[in-house]
Residue, then its C-alpha position, 0 to 999 in steps of 0.5 A: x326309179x330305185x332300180x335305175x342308175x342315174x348316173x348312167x343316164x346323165x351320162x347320155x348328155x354329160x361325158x362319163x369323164x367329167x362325171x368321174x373327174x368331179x368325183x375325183x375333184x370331190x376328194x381332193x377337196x376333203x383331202x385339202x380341207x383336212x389337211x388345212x383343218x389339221x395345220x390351223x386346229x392342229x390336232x394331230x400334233x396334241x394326240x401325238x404329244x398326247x400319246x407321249x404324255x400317256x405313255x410316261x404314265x402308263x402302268x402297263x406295258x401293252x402287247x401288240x396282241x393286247x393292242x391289236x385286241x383293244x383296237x378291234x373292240x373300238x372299231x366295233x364297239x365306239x366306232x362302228x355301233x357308236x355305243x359312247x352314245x348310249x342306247x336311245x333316240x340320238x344313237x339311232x339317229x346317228x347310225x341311220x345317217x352314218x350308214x345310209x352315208x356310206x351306202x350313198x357314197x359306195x353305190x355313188x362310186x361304183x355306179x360312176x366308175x363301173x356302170x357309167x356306160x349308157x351301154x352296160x346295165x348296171x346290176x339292180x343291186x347298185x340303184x337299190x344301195x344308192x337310193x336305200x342310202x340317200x333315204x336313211x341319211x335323209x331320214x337319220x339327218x332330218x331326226x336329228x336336225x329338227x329333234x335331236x341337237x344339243x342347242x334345239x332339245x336342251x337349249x330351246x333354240x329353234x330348230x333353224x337356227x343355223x351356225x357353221x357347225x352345222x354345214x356339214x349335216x345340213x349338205x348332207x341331206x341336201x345332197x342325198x334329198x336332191x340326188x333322191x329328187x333328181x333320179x325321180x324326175x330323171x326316172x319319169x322320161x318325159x320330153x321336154x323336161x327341165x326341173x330334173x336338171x335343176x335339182x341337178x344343180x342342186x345335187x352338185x352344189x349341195x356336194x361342193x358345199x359339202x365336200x368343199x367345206x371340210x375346214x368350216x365343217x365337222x366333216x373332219x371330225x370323222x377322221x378324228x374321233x376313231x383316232x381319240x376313241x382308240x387312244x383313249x381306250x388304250x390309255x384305259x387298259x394301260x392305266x394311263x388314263x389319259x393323265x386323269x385320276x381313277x374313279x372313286x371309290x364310293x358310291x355315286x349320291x346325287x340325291x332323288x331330285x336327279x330323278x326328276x328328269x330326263x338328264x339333257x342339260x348339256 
C-alpha cells in the first residue's frame, strides 16, 4: 500500500482532469473563505493600525538587516518549531500534525499533477510521503483531540464534546484517516469491491468540509499567526512592545501553593 500511488489508480476510472480540478477548486475554496474571514473579523486591518500604533512608540529604529534577522528567527524559532508552546506534550502534538499535514498535502500535489498517469510510475519516494503523512497528522490530530484540548484537559469537558472551532482539526484527520483507509482498500485489487469507493467518498467529503470550512474554522488561522508572531517579535526588539509596559523588575513571588501543580488552568 505505502508504495502505491492512489491516485494514479483512481485515475484509471475517474478523468486526471477532474481529479486536478477538484484540487484546483479545493484552493479557491481557502482562498474565498480567508478572504471572507478577513472582511467579517477584520483582522488584517488591526495588524496594520497595530503596526502604526507601534511604531509611533518604537524606541528604535530598525534596519532591513536587523528585521531581516528577527524575521528569520521567527520563522525558525515561533513559526517552524512552534517553540511559544514550550517543550512538552502539546508542542509535539502540534508539530507531529503540522508536519504530517504538509507531507500529506505535498505528495497529494505532486502525485496528481506529476504521476497521475496510469501510464507513468510514480517514484516510491511520493506514496511514502503521502501516507508517512496522513499517519503523523492522524496520530498529532488524535493525541491532541482526545488528550490535549484546553476545554478536555483543563475544563473536564468530554472529549466529544464538539464546537465549531474544532471543525478544522476534526476534517483534518478525517481526510487523512480516510485517505489511509481508501489506499488500503484500493491496494488490495480485489474484483468486485465497493467499500474502497465508499471511503472515497468520505476522502472528498471530509476535504470539502475542510477546505470549504475555512470561515467557520481555525483553518485561517495558519495564515494569521506567522503574521502576529513576527510583529510581535519586531515590536520586542524595537521596544514598541506592542503598547504594553516593560516587565518588572522584581522577582517573581507567587508563593510555594503554585507548586502544587501542573499549571493547566487556562
Amino acid at each position: 500500500m505505502i508504495y502505491n500511488n492512489p491516485f494514479s489508480q483512481l485515475a484509471e476510472s475517474v478523468s486526471p482532469m477532474a481529479i486536478q480540478f477538484f484540487v484546483f477548486a479545493m484552493i479557491a475554496l481557502v482562498i474565498i473563505g480567508t478572504l471572507l474571514d478577513i472582511v467579517h473579523k477584520k483582522n488584517v486591518k488591526y495588524f496594520f493600525e497595530n503596526a502604526k500604533k507601534a511604531k509611533k512608540s518604537a524606541k528604535k529604529i530598525l534596519t532591513t538587516g536587523e528585521k531581516t534577522s528577527v524575521i528569520l528567527k521567527t520563522i525558525a524559532s515561533d513559526i517552524a518549531t512552534t517553540s511559544e508552546l514550550g517543550a512538552g506534550k502539546r508542542r509535539a502534538a502540534h508539530l507531529l500534525g503540522m508536519y504530517g499535514t504538509i507531507l500529506f498535502w505535498i505528495g497529494s500535489v505532486v502525485m496528481i499533477f506529476f504521476y497521475i498517469e496510469p501510464s507513468l510510475n510514480t517514484p516510491s519516494v511520493w506514496p511514502i510521503i503521502w501516507h508517512v503523512g496522513a499517519i503523523m497528522t492522524v496520530l498529532g490530530g488524535s493525541w491532541f483531540w482526545f488528550f490535549l484540548r484546553v476545554d478536555v484537559y483543563s475544563e473536564a469537558q468530554p472529549w466529544y464534546r464538539i464546537i465549531k472551532a474544532d471543525l478544522f482539526v476534526l476534517a483534518l484527520i478525517a481526510s487523512s484517516l480516510f485517505g489511509l483507509i481508501w489506499s488500503f482498500l484500493q491496494s488490495l485489487n480485489l474484483s468486485e469491491r465497493w467499500d474502497d469507493k465508499v471511503f472515497l467518498v468520505f476522502y472528498i467529503v471530509s476535504n470539502l468540509v475542510l477546505f470549504g470550512g475555512v470561515y467557520w474554522s481555525k483553518f485561517a488561522h495558519m495564515f494569521y499567526k506567522p503574521g502576529a508572531a513576527i510583529q510581535k517579535n519586531l515590536a520586542e526588539a524595537d521596544g514598541s512592545r506592542d503598547n504594553l509596559p516593560p516587565p518588572a523588575d522584581a522577582p517573581e513571588q507567587f508563593g510555594l501553593g503554585i507548586k502544587r501543580e501542573e499549571p493547566k488552568h487556562y
